[in-house]
KEPA-559389 format. One line per 5 residues: number of its first residue (from 1); for each residue x negated, y, z negated of C-alpha. Coordinates in steps of 0.001 Angstrom, whole numbers. Layout:
NUM> X Y Z ~ ...
***
This chain:
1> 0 0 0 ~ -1495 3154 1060 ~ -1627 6484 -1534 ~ 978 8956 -1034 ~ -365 12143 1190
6> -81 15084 -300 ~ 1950 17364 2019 ~ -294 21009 3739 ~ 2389 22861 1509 ~ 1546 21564 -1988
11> -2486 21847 -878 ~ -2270 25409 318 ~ -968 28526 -1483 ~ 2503 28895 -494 ~ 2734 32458 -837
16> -982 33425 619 ~ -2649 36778 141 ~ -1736 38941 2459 ~ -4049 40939 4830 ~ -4356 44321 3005
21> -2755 47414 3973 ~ -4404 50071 1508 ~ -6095 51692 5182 ~ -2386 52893 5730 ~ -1643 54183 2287
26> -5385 56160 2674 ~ -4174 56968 6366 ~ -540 58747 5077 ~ -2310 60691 2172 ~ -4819 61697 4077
31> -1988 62878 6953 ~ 37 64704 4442 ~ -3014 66767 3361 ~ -4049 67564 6569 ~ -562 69017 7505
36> -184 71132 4319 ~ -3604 72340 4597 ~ -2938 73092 8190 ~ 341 75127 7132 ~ -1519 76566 4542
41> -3915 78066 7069 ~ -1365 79403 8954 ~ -108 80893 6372 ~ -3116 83094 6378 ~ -4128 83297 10213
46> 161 84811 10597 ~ 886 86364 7907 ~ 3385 88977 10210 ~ 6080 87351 12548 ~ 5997 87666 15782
51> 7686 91453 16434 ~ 6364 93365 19358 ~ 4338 96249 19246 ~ 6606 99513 19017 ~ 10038 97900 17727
56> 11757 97816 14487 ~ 12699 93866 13969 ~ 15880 93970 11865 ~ 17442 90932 10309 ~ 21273 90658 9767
61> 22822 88594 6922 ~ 22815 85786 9582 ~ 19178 85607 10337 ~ 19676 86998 13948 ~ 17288 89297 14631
66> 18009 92476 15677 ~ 15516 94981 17802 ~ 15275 98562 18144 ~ 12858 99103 21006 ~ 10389 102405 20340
71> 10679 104058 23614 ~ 7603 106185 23260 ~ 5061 108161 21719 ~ 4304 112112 23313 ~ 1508 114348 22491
76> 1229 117814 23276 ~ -2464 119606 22631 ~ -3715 122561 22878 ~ -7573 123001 22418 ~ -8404 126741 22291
81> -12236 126877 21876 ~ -12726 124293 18965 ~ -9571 124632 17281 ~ -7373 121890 18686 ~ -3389 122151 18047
86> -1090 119099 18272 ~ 2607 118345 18279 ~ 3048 113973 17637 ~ 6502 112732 18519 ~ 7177 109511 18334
91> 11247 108344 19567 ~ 12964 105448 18301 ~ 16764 103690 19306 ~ 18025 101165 17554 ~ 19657 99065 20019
96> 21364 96872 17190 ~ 24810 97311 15759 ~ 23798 97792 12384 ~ 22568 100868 10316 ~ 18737 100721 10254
101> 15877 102315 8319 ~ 12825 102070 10085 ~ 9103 102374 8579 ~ 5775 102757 10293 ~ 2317 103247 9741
106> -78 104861 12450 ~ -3723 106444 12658 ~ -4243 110278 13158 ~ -7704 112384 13213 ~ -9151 111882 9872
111> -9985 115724 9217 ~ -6420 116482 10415 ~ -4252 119376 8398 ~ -500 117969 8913 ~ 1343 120986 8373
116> 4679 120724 10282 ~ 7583 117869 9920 ~ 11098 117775 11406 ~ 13592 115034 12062 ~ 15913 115145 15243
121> 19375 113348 15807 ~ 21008 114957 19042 ~ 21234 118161 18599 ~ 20587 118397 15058 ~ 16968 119123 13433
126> 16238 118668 10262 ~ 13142 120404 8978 ~ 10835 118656 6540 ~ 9588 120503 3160 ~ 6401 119651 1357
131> 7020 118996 -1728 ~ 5109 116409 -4760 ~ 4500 112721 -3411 ~ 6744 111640 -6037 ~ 9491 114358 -6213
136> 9674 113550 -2231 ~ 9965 109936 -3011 ~ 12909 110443 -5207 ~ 14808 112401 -3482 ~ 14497 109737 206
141> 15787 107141 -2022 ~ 18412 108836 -3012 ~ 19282 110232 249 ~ 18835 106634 1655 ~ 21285 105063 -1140
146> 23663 107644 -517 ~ 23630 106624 3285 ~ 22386 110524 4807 ~ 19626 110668 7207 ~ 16347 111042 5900
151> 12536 111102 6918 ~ 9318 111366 5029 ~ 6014 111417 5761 ~ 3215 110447 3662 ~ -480 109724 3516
156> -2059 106657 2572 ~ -5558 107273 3365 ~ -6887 110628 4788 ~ -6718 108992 8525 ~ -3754 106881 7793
161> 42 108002 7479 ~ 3247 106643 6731 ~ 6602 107175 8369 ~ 9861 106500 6957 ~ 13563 107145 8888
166> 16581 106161 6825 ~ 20363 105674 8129 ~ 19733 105383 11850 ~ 23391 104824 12942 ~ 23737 101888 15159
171> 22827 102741 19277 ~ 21147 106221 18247 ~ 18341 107316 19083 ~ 16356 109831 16941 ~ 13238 111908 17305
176> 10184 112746 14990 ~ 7837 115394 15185 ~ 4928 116004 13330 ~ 2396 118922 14067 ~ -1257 119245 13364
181> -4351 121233 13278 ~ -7838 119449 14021 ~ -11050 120518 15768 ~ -13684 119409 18233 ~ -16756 118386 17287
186> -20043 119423 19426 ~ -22943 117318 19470 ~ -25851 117498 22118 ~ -24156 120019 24417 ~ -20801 117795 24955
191> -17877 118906 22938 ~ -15337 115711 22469 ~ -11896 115279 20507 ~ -10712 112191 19648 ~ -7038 110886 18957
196> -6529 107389 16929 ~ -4132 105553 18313 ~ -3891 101857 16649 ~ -6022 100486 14054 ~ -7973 97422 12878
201> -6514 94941 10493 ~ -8338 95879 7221 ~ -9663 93145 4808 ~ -7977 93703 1474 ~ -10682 92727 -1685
206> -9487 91811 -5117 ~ -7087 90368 -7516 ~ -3111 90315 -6087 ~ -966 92073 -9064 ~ 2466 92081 -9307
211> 4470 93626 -6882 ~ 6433 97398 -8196 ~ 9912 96786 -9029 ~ 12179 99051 -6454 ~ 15271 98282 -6833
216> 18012 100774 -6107 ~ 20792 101481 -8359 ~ 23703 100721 -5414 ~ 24555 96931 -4371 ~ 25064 98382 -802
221> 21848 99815 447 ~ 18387 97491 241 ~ 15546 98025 28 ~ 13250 98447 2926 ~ 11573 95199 3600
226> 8110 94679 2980 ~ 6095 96018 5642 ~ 2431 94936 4803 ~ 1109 92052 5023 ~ -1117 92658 2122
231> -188 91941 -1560 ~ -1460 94788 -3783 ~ -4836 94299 -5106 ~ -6637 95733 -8218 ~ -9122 97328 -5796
236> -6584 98052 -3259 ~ -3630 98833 -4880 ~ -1766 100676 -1838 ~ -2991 97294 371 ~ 500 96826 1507
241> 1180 100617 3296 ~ -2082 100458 4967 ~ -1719 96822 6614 ~ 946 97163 8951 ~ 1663 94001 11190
246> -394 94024 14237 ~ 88 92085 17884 ~ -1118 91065 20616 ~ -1487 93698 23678 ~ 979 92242 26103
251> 31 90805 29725 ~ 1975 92789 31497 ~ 3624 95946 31144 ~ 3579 98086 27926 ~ 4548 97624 24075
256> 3449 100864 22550 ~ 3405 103483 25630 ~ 1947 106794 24967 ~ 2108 109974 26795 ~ -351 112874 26480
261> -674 116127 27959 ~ -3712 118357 26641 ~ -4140 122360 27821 ~ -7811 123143 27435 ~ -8805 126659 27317
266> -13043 126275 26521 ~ -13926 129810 26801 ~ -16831 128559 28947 ~ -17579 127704 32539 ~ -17256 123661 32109
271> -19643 121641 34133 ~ -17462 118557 33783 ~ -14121 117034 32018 ~ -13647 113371 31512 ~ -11794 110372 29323
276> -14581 108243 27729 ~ -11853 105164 27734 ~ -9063 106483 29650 ~ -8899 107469 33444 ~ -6786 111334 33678
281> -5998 113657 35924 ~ -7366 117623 35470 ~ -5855 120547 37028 ~ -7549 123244 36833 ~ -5534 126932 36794
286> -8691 130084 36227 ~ -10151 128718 32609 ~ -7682 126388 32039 ~ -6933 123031 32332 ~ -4280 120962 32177
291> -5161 117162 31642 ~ -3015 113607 31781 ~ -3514 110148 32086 ~ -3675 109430 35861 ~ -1230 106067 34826
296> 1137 108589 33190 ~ 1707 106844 30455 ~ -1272 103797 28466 ~ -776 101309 25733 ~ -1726 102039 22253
301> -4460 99918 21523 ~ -7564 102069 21386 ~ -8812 105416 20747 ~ -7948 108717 23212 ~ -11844 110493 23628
306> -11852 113561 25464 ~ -15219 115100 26311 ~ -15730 118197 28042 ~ -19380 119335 28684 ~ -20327 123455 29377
311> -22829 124332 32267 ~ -26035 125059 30730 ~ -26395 128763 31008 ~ -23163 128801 28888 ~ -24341 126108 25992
316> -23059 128175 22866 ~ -25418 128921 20370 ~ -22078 130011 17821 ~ -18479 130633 17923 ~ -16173 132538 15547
321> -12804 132216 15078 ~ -10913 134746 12679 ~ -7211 134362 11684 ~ -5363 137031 9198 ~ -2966 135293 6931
326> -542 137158 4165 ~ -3303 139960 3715 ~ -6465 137747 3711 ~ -8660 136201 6532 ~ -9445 133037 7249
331> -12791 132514 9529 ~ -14277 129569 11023 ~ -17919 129654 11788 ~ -19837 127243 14665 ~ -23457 127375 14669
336> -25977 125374 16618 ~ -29846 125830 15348 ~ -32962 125779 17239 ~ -33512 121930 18014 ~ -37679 121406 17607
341> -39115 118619 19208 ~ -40605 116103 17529 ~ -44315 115909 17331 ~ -44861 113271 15058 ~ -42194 111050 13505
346> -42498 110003 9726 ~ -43151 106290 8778 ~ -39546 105094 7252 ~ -38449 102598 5609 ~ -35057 101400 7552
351> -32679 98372 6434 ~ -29919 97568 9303 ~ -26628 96386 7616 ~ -24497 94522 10175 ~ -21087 93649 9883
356> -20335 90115 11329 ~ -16846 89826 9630 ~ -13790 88021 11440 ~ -12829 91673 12460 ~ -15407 91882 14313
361> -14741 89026 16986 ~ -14683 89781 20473 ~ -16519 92733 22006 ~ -16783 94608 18866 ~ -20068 91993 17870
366> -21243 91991 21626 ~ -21394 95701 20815 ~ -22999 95938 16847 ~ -25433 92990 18215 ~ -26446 95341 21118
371> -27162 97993 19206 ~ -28725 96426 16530 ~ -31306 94906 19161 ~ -31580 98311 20616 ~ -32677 100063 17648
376> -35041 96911 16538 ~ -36619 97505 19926 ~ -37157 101289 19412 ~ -39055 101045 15798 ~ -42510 102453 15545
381> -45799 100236 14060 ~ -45958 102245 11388 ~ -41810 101680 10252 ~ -41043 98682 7520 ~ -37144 97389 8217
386> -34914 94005 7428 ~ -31566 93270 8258 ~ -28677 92586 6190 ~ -25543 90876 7896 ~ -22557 90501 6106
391> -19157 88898 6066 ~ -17562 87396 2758 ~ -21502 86581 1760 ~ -24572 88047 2939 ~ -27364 87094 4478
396> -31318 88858 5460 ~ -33874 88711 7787 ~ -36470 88675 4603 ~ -36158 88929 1189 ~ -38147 92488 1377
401> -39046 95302 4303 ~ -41553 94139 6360 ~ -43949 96002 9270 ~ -42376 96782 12886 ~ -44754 94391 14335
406> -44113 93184 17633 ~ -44279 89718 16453 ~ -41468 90248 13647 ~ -39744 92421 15479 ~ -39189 89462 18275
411> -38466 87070 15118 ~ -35679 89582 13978 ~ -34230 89964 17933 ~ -33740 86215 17763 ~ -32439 85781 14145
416> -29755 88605 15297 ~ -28956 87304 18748 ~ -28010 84428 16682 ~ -25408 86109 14616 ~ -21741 84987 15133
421> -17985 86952 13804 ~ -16235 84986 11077 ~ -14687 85438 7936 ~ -13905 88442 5464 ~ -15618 91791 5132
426> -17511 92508 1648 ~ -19379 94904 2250 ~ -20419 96310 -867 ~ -23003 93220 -1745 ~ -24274 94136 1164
431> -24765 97750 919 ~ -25893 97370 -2737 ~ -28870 94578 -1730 ~ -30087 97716 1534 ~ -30037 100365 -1570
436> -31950 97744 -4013 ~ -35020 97096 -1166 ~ -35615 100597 -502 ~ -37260 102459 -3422 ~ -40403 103033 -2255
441> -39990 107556 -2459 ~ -43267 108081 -895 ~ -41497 106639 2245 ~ -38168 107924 4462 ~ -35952 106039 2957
446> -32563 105238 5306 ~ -29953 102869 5734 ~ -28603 102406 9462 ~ -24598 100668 8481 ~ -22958 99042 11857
451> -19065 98264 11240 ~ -15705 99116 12330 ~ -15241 99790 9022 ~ -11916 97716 8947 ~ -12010 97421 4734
456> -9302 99039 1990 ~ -11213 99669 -596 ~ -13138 102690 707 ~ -13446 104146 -2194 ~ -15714 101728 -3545
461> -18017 101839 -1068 ~ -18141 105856 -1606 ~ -18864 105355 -5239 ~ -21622 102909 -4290 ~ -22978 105413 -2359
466> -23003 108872 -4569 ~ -24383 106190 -7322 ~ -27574 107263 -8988 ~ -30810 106344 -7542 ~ -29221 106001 -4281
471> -31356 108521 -2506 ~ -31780 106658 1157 ~ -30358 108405 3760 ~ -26883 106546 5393 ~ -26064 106587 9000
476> -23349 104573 10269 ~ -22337 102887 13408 ~ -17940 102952 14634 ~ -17765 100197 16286 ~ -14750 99394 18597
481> -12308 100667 20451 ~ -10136 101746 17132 ~ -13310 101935 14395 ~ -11853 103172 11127 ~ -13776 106399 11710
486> -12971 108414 8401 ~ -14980 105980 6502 ~ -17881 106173 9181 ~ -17754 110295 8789 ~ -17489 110406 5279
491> -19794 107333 4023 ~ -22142 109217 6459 ~ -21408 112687 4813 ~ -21803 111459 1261 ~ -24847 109457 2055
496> -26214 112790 4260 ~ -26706 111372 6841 ~ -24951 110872 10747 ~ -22652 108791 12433 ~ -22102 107773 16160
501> -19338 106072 17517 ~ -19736 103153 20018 ~ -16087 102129 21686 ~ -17567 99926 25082 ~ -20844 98655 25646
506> -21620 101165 28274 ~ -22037 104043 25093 ~ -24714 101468 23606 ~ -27824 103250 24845 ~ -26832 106235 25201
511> -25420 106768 21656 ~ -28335 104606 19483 ~ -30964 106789 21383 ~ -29186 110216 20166 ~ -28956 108161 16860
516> -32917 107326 16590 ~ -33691 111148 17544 ~ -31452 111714 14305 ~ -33724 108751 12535 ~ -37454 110538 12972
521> -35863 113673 12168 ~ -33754 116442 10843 ~ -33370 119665 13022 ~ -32648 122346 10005 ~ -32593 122114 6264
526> -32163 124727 3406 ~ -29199 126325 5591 ~ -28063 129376 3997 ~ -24649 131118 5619 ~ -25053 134920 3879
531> -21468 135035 3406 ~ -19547 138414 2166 ~ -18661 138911 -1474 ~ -15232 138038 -2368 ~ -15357 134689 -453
536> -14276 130973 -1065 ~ -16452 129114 1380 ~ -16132 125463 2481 ~ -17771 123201 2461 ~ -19772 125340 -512
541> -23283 123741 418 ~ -24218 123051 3659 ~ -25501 119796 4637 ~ -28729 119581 6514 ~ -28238 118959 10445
546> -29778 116415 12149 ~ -31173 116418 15996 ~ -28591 117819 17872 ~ -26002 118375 15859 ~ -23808 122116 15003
551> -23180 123340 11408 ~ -19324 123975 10927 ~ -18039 126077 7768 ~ -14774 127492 7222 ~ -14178 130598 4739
556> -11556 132891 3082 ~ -12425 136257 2902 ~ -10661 139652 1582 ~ -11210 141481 4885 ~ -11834 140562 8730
561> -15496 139228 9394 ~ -18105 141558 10982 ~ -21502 139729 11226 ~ -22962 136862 9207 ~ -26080 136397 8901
566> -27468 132627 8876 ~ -30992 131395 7756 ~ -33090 128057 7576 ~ -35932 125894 8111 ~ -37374 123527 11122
571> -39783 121136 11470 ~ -42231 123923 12260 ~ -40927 127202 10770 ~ -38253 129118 9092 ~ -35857 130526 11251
576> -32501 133265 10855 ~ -30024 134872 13320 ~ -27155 136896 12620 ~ -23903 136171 14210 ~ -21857 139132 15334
581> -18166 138347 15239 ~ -16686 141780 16413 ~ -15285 140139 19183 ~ -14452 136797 17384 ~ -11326 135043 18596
586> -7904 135261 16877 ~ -6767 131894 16618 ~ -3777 130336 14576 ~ -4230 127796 12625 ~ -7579 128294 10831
591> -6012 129124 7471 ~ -4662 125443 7703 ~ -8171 124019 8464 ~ -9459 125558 5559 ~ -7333 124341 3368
596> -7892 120911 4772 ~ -11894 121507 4229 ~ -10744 122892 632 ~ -9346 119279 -431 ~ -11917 117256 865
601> -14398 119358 -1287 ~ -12269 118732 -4225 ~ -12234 115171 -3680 ~ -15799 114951 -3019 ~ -16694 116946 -5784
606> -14709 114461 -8173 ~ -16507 111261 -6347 ~ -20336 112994 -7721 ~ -18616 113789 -10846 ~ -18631 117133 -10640
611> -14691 117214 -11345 ~ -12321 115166 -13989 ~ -11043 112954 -12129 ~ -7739 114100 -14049 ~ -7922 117281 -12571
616> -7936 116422 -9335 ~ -4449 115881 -8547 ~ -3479 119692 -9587 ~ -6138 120946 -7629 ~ -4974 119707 -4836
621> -1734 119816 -5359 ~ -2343 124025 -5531 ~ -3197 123895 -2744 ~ -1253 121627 -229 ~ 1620 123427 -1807
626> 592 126603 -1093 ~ -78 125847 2459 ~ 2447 123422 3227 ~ -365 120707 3475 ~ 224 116703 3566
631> -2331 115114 1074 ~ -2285 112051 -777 ~ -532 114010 -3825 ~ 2115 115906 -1545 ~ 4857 114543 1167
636> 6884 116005 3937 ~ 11049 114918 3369 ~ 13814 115875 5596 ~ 16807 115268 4347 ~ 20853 115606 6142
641> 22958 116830 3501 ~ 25775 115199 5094 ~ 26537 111469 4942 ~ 26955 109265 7770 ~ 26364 105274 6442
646> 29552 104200 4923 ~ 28923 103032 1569 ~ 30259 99402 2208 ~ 28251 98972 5200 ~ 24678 97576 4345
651> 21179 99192 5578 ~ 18528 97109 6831 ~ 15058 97828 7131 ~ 11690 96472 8715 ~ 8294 98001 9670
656> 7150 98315 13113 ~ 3693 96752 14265 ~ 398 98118 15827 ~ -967 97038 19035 ~ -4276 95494 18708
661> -7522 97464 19365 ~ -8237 96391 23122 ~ -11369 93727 22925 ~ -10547 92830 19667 ~ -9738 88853 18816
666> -6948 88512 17047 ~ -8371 86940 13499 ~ -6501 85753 10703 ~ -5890 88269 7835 ~ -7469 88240 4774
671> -4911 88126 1325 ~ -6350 88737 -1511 ~ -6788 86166 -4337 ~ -3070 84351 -5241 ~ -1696 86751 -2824
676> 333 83738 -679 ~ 1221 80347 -1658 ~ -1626 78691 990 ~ -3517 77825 -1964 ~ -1105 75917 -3836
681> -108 74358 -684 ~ -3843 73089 214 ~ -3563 71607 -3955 ~ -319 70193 -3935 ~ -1536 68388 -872
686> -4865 67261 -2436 ~ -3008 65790 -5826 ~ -513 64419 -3552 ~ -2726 62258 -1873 ~ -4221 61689 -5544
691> -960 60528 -6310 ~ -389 57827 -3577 ~ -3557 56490 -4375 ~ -2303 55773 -8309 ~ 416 54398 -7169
696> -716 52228 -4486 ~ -3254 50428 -7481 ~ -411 50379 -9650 ~ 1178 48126 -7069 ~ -1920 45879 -6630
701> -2224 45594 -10033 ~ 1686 44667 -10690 ~ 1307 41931 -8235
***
């Protein structure tokens, strides 16, 4: 009898181990991070929707959104010798069938006096008054609650405004008009005005703090949306008024169209009249001229430069303009001093600080690279320099200055040429590290700063600057087609120093060689205007002028100006010259300018301590007031007395975006710390996948 087999099922495991799977588990947590992180990126790289340059998105209770299309922006200017007169107006129609308050920020000429607001609807214009930033404030909330028509106009930063229309009645289209008093700068025998048009997404430093409470005391009007995409931060606590939502310039056609027509009367025979980044049209009428855009109308998306260059028997050595005011006189003084050439340049000591933030992508670091290289190539033997380049860290060349030798000089070309955009823009680490390497005194001692200057916290950096010890001079570099140029003018004032400003790569040359003649040397120190008694001169101390360059002063005086005599030193010798201003030109508009220059020195003057800081805010306010001046303390409201929103209709409100600057890549934005959820995402995604992974050994373990 043969033994009993024992059947496959009883030898082998019936229930056998099956193949593991823990790859998939891996595979899905590994997935699910990837997509959060991905959104959480996002989050950052679009933190605006996706609203077209130049139109008020508006969402109903339904989520439907609603446009108002911005049909255009005008400008009227008149440039009388340097004083340059402008009237902005900017038209809106909301094309929606609710009642709309629309908000936008936009760029004017740093040194600008806004002087003038009105609001029109049809027929009717309402006038603005200036009146206290906050008293203003009040009174367009109240006007908004209470469903009237109301503008104001404010300043966020001395180059950067804020506009505000509430109770735009459904299919109306309204007008606003803002006038201003600026003037042309002259530098190497070209006189040029420039017009901001867009500007360049700013990187916002710091810690987010809670957001203001605003709510209104009626159920039936809202508050404006949120406009910026920018959290407050505790070193830029304004960072959502000055970080409007930018897009894209379109392929075809226009988003943002602007219109311009300028009347030039020069005073001068004019050898030649052109648009550094805009083709026009001149007509020329005796001594005037009457220029356009030869497209009629151009998108918004970079700066307006209009240069106009005298023949050279009429190159003016000074100009004075004279304006009588409520029983005093205001005066405005050019002066251009002997130029000497330069026979021997000093040995320096010169740090390059380059921004290579995310800003900076596209042609703006084709054109800061450029330069850089440029002025590498142009140091002497005898110069020391490093470079510093900088985005949310920074990096150098060498640890110290080292000799312009052609060997390290080539070293330094490559180690720049190698230089790439990417990433956030702190540039105070930077500028801190050029001030700490130079303190040799025996040496020139400067700091060349290339940027577009596309930060919030300028007031840092001007701090950092007017700090003890910090005796190198600073000359910076705009770079872009929309460079944030009242931090290039003043970091450069405060530092005394010079700026250029580089919008295409064609200006590279030209402007870093008139920059290096400013380098090896200053054309006139110790300047000394002999002004009248009974005067209040600004700016009280003039700077000293570099190669090229004209002195500019503005003045109040008890009685007209008859001569003014003018003294100070060259390279070579002293020099003097008295300027005779019997037949100085009446001109409107200079009282204004003075002012302007009046806050500015206050505000300086509080920066190098030389003020309470607690005093500053009646100072100005004395004087804005006085002559109906916007300021950062003062703001322009219009307000219709009568009401035209009924009360149980709601108002809805958005802000309108920028164009791009034109070359510019269109980088993510930079919150500040906690200011979106993207971080939480990324971690929530992170200890999710943690959490699969627990619970996929708890299973293994259970079985």
């Amino acid at each position: 009898m043969y033994p009993k087999r024992i059947p496959k099922h009883l030898i082998f495991d019936p229930q056998p181990k099956r193949k593991s799977k823990a790859w998939i588990w891996w595979l899905i947590g590994i997935a699910i991070t990837a997509v959060i992180s991905v959104f959480s990126v996002d989050a950052l790289a679009t933190p605006y929707n996706d609203n077209h340059a130049g139109e008020l998105k508006l969402t109903s209770e339904s989520g439907l959104k609603l446009p108002s299309l911005h049909l255009e922006t005008t400008v009227k200017t008149d440039i009388n010798g340097l004083v340059v007169t402008t009237e902005y107006i900017q038209r809106f129609k909301n094309d929606s069938d609710e009642w709309v308050e629309g908000v936008y920020v936009f760029p004017l000429p740093d040194m600008a006096a806004v002087r003038h607001m009105e609001m029109r609807v049809g027929e009717r214009r309402i006038i603005g008054e200036i009146k206290e930033r906050h008293k203003a404030e009040r009174l367009y909330k109240k006007a908004r609650a209470e469903g009237k028509r109301a503008a104001i106009t404010t300043q966020q930063r001395d180059n950067l405004f804020t506009q505000k229309v509430a109770n735009i009645a459904p299919h109306q289209e309204i007008e606003v008009r803002l006038s201003f008093i600026d003037t042309a700068t002259y530098q190497a025998g070209v006189f040029e005005w420039r017009l901001p048009t867009t500007l360049t997404p700013r990187y916002i430093p710091g810690i987010s703090q809670p957001p203001e409470d605003e709510s209104e005391s009626t159920t039936n009007a809202v508050t404006t949306n949120a406009f910026g995409w920018a959290s407050a931060t505790d070193q830029v606590p304004d960072a959502p008024f000055i970080t409007p939502a930018m897009t894209p310039p379109p392929e075809y056609g226009l988003k943002n169209p602007l219109r311009l027509t300028v009347s030039l009367q020069s005073g001068m025979e004019l050898a030649s009249i052109e648009g550094l980044y805009h083709d026009l049209d001149v007509n020329k009428n005796d001594d005037h001229y009457t220029i356009t855009f030869q497209h009629d109308v151009v998108e918004m998306d970079r700066d307006v430069a209009l240069q106009w260059t005298p023949v050279v028997s009429a190159q003016p050595r000074a100009a004075v303009f004279q304006q009588q005011l409520e029983g005093d006189t205001y005066a405005m003084v050019m002066m251009v001093p002997p130029n000497a050439p330069v026979v021997h340049a000093l040995p320096k000591d010169i740090i390059f600080v380059i921004d290579t933030s995310g800003s900076m992508q596209g042609n703006s670091i084709i054109q800061a690279k450029s330069s850089l290289l440029l002025a590498i190539k142009q140091l002497s033997p005898d110069d020391r320099f490093n470079v510093i380049a900088f985005n949310d860290h920074f990096s150098v060349f060498n640890d110290r200055t080292v000799p312009a030798s052609d060997e390290l000089k080539h070293i330094a070309t490559q180690w720049v040429s190698a230089l790439d955009a990417d990433g956030g823009t702190e540039m105070y680490p930077a500028l801190q590290e050029a001030y700490n390497q130079l303190a040799d005194p025996e040496r020139l001692q400067q700091v060349v700063f290339i940027t577009d200057g596309a930060i919030g916290n300028e007031e840092m950096l001007f701090e950092l600057i007017t700090a003890p010890g910090h005796n190198a001079r600073l000359f910076t570099v705009g770079i872009g087609s929309a460079p944030n140029a009242y931090f290039m003018a003043k970091a450069a004032q405060l530092g005394r120093g010079s700026y250029e400003l580089i919008g295409y790569r064609d200006d590279v040359r030209g402007k870093m060689s008139r920059l290096f003649n400013k380098l090896n040397h200053v054309a006139a120190t110790n300047i000394t205007i002999d002004w009248p008694e009974d005067v209040e001169p600004y700016p009280s101390q003039s700077a000293d002028l570099f190669h090229s360059e004209a002195l500019l002063a503005f003045a109040k005086l008890s009685a007209p100006l008859q001569h003014l005599p003018i003294s100070g030193n060259t390279a070579q010798q002293a020099w003097q010259t008295t300027i005779t201003a019997n037949d100085a030109a009446s001109t409107s508009g200079i009282g204004s300018l003075w002012a302007r220059y009046k806050v500015a020195e206050i505000e300086d003057q509080a920066r190098r301590g030389n003020i309470p800081q607690q005093d500053v805010r009646d100072a100005v306010l004395d004087v804005a007031l006085t002559h109906s001046l916007l300021t950062r303390f003062t703001a322009f409201i219009a307000v219709d007395e009568t009401p035209v929103r009924p009360q149980y209709l709601p108002l809805f409100g958005e802000g309108v975006t920028n164009v791009m600057p034109h070359g510019s890549a269109q980088q993510r934005m930079q919150f500040a710390n906690t200011a979106t959820s993207a971080t939480l995402s990324m971690w929530l995604g992170i200890w999710g996948c943690v959490a699969l992974f627990i619970l996929h050994i708890n299973r293994i373990r259970v079985k």
